[in-house]
C-alpha positions, 0 to 999 in steps of 0.5 A: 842275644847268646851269651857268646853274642854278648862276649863279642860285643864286650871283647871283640872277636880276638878276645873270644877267640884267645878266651877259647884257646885260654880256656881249652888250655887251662882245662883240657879235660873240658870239652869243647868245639868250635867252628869259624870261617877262613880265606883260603889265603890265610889272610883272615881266619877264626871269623865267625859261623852259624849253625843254621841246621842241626839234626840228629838221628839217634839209632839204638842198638843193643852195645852201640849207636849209630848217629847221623848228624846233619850240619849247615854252617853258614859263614857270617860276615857282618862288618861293612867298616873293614874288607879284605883282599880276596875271593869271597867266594872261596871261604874255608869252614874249619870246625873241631870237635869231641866225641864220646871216648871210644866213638867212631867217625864212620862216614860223610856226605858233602852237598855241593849244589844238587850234587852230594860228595861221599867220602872215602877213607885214606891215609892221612898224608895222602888225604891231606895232601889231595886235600890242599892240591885240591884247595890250591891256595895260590888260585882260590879263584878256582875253587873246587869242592873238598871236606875232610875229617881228621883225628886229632887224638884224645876223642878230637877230631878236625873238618874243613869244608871248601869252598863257601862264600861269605854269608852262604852255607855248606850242609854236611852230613856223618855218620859216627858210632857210640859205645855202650859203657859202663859208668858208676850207676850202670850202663849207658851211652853218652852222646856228645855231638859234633855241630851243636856248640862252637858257632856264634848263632845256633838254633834254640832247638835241636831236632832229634830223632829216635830208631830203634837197632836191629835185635833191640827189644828193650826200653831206653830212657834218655835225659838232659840237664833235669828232664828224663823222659822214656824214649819213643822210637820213630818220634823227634824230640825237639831239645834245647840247644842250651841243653847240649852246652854249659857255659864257663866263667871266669874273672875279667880283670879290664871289666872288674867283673867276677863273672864273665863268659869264657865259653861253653863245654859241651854235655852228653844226652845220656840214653839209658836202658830202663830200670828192667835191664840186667845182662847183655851178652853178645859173641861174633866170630870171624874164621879168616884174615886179619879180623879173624878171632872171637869178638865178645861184648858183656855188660851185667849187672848184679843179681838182688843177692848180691845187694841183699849181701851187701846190705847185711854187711856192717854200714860203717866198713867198706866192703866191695863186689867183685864181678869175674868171667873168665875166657878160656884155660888162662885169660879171666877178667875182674873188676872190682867196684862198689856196686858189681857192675860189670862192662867189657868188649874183648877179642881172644882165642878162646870162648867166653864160658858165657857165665859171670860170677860175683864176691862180696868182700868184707873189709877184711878182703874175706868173701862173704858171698859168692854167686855165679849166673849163666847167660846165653849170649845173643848171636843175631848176625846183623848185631854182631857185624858190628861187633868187630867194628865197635872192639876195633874203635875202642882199641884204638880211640879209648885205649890208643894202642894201634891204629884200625881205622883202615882194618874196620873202616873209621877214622883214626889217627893214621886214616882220614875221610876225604870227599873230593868233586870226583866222589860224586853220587849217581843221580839216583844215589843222590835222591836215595840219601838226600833227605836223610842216612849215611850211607857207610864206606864199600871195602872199595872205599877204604883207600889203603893197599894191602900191605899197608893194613893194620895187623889186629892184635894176636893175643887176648886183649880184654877191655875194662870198662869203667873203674876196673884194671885191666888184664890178659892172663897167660903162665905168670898168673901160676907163678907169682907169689907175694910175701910180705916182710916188716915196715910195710915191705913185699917181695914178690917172687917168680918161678918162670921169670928170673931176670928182667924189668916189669911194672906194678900197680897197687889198686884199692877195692874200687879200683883207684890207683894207690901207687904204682912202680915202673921199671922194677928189677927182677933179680934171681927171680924177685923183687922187692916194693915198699908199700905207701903207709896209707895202703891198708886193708884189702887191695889190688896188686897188678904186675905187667911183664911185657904182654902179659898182666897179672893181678891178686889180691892181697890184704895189707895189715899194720 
């Protein structure tokens, strides 16, 4: 038996269910999912679900994945003490879920019978609307069959499926894209699946699958828990379900128990590139409409130099790497980090200048070593269509800017994948993707007038991606000065702005915020800070002045 099985036969379902909410509260930053099963009256809600099938194919491209999974949820219903008014054939499933920061909700497949459902992507008012007409609450009796897929914010999403009858099952199947990112030992990809916790029964064992991307040559590893294991593409991996899931404690007060479960957090499958990996490099462009601009994705990793700087530097001072490209005349990115990692999607006007430079600094901010590497970024077509799409979904999801899901075709908080009856395959469609894929949205297939489209943003956007700040250059960088004066107190000064409020952030060299001033007055073309007494040595100062960012460095002394 489970654990959550063991919680209910303590606690009931209530208490499981308030246990739930307790914890996702307490802890927000957790990650957790959840799937039950509800009348369409509303008069019973939060039972129970199985997973009765998980599958996962796992595709791997060079800067992003594509995962199919496939789900069949069964609505279980056991207790022969109690009914309810109703329909049982009209059940409603609603489940929630996290993905990884920055993933995309592409596309899904609904089975009703022998038939399958695609969805289409439509304003999120609309689709909610057709999706309750749809339902019609007040006659359940005559149920229809719609699914739909919303973003709730923070990586979170939300599905329903109707109808279902008790202890019967819907399948579903979606599409999703995963980033590459760049994390403190490098860079990888985090795979959080959306099905795999929150029901009261799974499997023991879920079945994934591997493929290898279009234009990837190179060798992965993946892991979970303390297993690693090299990837062979075109084979299923066979993982524990407890793999995917860690369970949370808590005190239980009625019991008299130190330890009771509380419910379970989701954990990523984490795919790696092997120890060979140093630099990718990838460049699109689109000339025309409201995508067009250059797409860039770069993730680097520092040559042996650089680690052999470091390593001739005294152990017990601090020192830190600075990894730079730059983007034309006036836009340049930098991050700074222990290791000079370096991961960055960007959209400019300009051309990459396709090399990345790093420093090596000592603790007293000075460089002690300087090297610069050329690459030539890859420019395979079928790689870098996908480029817009993966920039689009971080802008939006990661860094929660604008709204593009109806610009590239993912779910966000304005636009919703709904499946209704009508949206139906053809038989021979319908055999096509039957036993396995998703198939991705038509233009057709994004339901949002042209006056309506998002507007991709015109100026330089550049995404840091991990411990970094980040940065869109343009005349301020030429004309802000830092002087410093007694008890820790800095002017700043400008030529070109003379009035007005900016932001300032003060970083150390690993790029953890120190302290930071909003709305800063610029009086005759300075202002004035009073640094923390705990900023000392060599540090990142960041000033915001409407679009436009700048950051120097800048070393503190008593």
């Amino acid at each position: 038996m489970c654990g959550i099985q063991k919680l209910l036969k303590r606690g009931g379902l209530m208490n499981f269910l308030k246990t739930i909410l307790l914890v996702t509260f307490l802890f927000p930053a957790a990650v957790f999912s959840q799937i039950s099963w509800q009348t369409a009256s509303y008069t019973m809600t939060g039972q129970q679900c199985q997973l009765s099938s998980n599958i996962i194919t796992v595709t791997v491209h060079p800067f992003h994945l594509d995962v199919e999974e496939e789900a069949t949820i069964t609505a279980v219903y056991n207790d022969t003490w109690n009914s309810w008014d109703g329909d049982q054939n009209a059940l409603e499933i609603t489940g929630d879920f996290v993905l990884t920061k920055g993933s995309s909700v592409r596309s899904m497949l609904l089975w009703e019978g022998t038939k399958i459902l695609k969805a289409k992507l439509k304003d999120r008012s609309l689709a909610d609307s057709a999706y309750e007409a749809t339902v019609d609450r007040t006659r359940p009796q005559f149920p229809h069959d719609p699914a739909l897929i919303e973003y709730l914010g923070n990586s979170s999403y939300r599905f329903k499926i109707y109808p279902v009858a008790v202890n019967n099952s819907r399948r579903i199947r979606i599409l999703y894209s995963v980033p590459f990112l760049m994390f403190r030992d490098g860079p990888q990809f985090q795979l959080l699946t959306a099905f795999t916790g929150g029901t009261i029964q799974a499997p023991s064992q879920i079945p994934v699958n591997f493929k290898l991307g279009t234009g990837n040559t190179g060798n992965y590893i993946f892991s979970y828990g303390n297993i690693k294991k090299t990837i062979q593409f075109n084979a299923t991996y066979q993982i524990p379900t407890s793999s995917f899931l860690t369970p949370t404690y808590d005190y239980n007060y009625y019991y008299g128990t130190y330890s009771y479960l509380t419910g379970y957090s989701m954990q990523p499958l984490v795919i790696s590139p092997d120890t060979n990996f140093s630099t990718m490099a990838f460049t699109a462009a689109i000339g025309t409409g409201k995508s067009a601009g250059k797409y860039t994705a770069v993730f680097a990793t520092p040559p042996d130099t650089v680690a052999a700087a470091l390593s001739e530097l005294p152990a017990d001072q601090p020192a830190s790497v600075e990894a730079k490209i730059v983007i034309g005349e006036n836009a340049y990115i930098t991050d700074f980090n222990e290791k000079g990692f370096l991961g960055v999607y960007m959209k400019s006007t300009a051309l990459w200048d396709s090399t990345v430079m790093w420093n090596v600094y000592d603790s007293k901010g000075k460089i002690a070593f300087q090297c610069r590497k050329a690459y030539k970024p890859k420019s395979d077509s079928l790689i870098n269509a996908m480029l817009p799409l993966v920039w689009g979904a971080k802008y939006t999801l990661a860094e929660g800017n604008d709204n593009l899901g109806a610009l590239y075709g993912f779910v966000d908080r304005r636009m919703s994948l709904l499946a209704l009856e009508k949206d139906s395959l053809s038989t021979a469609q319908a055999l096509q993707w039957a036993k396995s894929g998703v198939p991705p949205l038509l233009p057709r297939e994004i339901m949002l007038t042209a006056s309506q489209m998002p507007s991709s943003p015109d100026e330089d956007v550049i995404f840091e991606i991990g411990t970094g700040v980040k940065a869109a250059y343009k005349n301020l960088a030429a004309s802000f000065t830092v002087l410093f004066r007694a008890s820790h107190l800095i002017s700043l000064r400008f030529n070109q702005l003379k009035t007005g409020q900016i932001k300032v952030a003060l970083f150390d060299m690993h790029g953890r915020t120190i302290e930071t001033w909003n709305n800063v007055q610029i009086t005759g073309g300075s202002a004035e800070l009073q640094l923390p007494r705990k900023a000392l040595g060599c540090m990142v100062l960041r000033v915001t002045a409407g679009n436009q960012v700048v950051q120097k460095r800048i070393n503190i002394v008593r």
